[in-house]
Structure formats: C-alpha cells, structure tokens
KEKE-3310 file (N, C-alpha, C; in steps of 0.2 Angstrom, whole numbers, plus 5000, padded with zeros to 4 digits):
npx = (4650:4645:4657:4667:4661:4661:4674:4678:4671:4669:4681:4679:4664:4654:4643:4636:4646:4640:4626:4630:4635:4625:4617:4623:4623:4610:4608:4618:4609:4597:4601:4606:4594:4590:4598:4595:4581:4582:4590:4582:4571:4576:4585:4597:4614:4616:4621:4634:4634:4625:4625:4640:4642:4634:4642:4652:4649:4646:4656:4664:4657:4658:4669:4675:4666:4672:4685:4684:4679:4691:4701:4692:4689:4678:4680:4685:4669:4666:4672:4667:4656:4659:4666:4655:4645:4651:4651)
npy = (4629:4627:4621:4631:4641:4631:4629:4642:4646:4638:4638:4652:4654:4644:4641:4642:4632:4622:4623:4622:4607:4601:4601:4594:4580:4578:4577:4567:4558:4558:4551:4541:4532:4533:4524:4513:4510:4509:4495:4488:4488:4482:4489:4497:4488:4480:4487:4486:4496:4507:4520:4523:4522:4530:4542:4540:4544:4559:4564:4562:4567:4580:4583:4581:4590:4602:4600:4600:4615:4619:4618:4620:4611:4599:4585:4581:4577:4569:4559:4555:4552:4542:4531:4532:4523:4511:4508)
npz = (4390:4404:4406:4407:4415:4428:4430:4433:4443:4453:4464:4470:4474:4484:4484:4473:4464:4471:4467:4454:4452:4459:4446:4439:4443:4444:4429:4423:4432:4424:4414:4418:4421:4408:4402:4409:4407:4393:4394:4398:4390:4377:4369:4371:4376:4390:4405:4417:4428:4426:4432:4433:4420:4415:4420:4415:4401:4401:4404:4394:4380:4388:4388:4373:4369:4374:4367:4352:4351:4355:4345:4333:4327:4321:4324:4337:4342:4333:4335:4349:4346:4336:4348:4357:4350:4348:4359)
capx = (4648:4647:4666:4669:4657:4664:4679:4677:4667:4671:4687:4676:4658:4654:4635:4635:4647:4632:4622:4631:4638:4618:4614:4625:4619:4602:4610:4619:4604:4593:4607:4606:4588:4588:4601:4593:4575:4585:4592:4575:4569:4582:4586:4603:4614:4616:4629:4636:4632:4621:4628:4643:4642:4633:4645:4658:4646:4643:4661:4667:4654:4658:4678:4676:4664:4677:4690:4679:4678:4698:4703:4691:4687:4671:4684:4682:4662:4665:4676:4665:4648:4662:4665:4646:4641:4653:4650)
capy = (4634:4622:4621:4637:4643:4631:4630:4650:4649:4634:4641:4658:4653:4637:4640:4640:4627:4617:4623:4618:4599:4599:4600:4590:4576:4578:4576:4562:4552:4556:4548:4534:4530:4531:4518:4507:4511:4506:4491:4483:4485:4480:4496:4498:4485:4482:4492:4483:4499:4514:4528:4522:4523:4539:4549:4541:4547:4564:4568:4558:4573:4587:4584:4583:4598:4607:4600:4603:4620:4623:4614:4622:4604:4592:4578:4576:4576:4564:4554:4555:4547:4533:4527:4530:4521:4505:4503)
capz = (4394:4408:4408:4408:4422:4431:4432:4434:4450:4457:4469:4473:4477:4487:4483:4462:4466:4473:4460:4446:4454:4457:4438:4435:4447:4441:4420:4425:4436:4419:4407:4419:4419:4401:4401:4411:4401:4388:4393:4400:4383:4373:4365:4374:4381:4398:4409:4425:4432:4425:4436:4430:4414:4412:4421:4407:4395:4400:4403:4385:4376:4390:4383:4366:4365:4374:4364:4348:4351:4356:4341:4330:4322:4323:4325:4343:4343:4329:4340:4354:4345:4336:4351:4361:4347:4346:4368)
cpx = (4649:4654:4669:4668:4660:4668:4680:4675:4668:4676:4684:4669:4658:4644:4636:4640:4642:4628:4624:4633:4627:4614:4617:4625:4615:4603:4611:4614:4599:4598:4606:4600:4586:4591:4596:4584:4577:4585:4586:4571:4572:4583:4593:4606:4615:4622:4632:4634:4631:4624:4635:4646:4640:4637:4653:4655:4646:4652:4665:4665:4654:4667:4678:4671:4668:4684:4690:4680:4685:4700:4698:4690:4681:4674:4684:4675:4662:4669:4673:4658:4652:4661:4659:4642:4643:4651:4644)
cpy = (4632:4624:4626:4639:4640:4629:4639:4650:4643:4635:4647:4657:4645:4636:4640:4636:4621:4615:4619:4610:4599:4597:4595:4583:4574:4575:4569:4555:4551:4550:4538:4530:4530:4525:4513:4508:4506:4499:4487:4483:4483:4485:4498:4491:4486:4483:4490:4489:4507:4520:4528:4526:4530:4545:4548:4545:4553:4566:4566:4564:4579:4590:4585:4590:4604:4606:4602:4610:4624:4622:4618:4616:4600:4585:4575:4575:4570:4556:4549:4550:4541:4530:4528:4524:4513:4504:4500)
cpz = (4402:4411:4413:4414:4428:4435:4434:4443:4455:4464:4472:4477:4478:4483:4474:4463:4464:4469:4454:4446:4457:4450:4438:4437:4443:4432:4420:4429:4431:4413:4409:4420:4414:4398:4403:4409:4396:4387:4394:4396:4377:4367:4366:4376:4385:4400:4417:4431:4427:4427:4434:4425:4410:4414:4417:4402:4394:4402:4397:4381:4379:4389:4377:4364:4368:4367:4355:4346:4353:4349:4334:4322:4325:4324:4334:4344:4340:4332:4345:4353:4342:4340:4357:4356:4347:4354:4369)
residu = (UNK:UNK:UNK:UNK:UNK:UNK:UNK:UNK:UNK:UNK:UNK:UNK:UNK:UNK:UNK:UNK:UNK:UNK:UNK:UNK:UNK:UNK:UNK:UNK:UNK:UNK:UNK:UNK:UNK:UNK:UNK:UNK:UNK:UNK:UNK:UNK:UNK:UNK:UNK:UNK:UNK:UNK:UNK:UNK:UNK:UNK:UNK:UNK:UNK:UNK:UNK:UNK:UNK:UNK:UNK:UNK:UNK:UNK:UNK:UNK:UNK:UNK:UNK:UNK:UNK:UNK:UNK:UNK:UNK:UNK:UNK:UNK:UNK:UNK:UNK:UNK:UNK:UNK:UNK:UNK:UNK:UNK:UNK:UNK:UNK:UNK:UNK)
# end
C-alpha cells in the first residue's frame, strides 16, 4: 500500500510527500537500532553501517512484497527472507 500511495501522491502533494518519506525515516531509524541492539548483544552480526543496512532491508521486503503481489507468488518474499537470513 506504501507503494502505491506513494507513488500515487508523490508528484501531486508535497505535504503527504513529507508525511510518507517521514514514516519511512522513522521505520528505517527503528530497523537500524534493532540492528545495532542486535549486534551489541550478539544476536545479529555487525553492519559497517546500521542505516545502511536497514534501508537495504527495508526496500529488499518493500520489493518482493510488491513483486509478490504482481506475480501472484510467495517466491519473492521467499527470496527476500533466503537472503535476509544468509547476510
């Protein structure tokens, strides 16, 4: 839905714009303090760079769930946790 919305409003409204690259700021700053939680307990490896990292993450699983849902198969989600799961 994400996707959709916005790409939908991004070129029309400057403020849901904001709004939505603010959520996703905010999604992305949790992913990466879960990382680095993670890694300071040894739960995760460590990531040259957290921020980094989670905004590969979060667009790895905002692709495959698009792609997932064009395609009409669990094969990219299933893709997407193979390799979250080998890095």
């Amino acid at each position: 839905m994400v996707v959709k919305l916005g790409s939908e409003v991004a070129d029309l409204s400057d403020s849901m714009r904001e709004t939505l690259n603010a959520g996703f700021t905010q999604l992305v700053d949790r992913i990466a303090t879960l990382l680095e939680q993670g890694s300071a307990d040894g739960t995760v490896r460590k990531f040259p760079d957290t921020l980094v990292t989670a905004q590969m993450l979060y667009a790895k699983w905002l692709g495959a769930a698009f792609l997932s849902k064009l395609s009409r198969s669990q094969t990219p989600l299933e893709q997407a946790l193979a390799e979250t799961t080998r890095a």
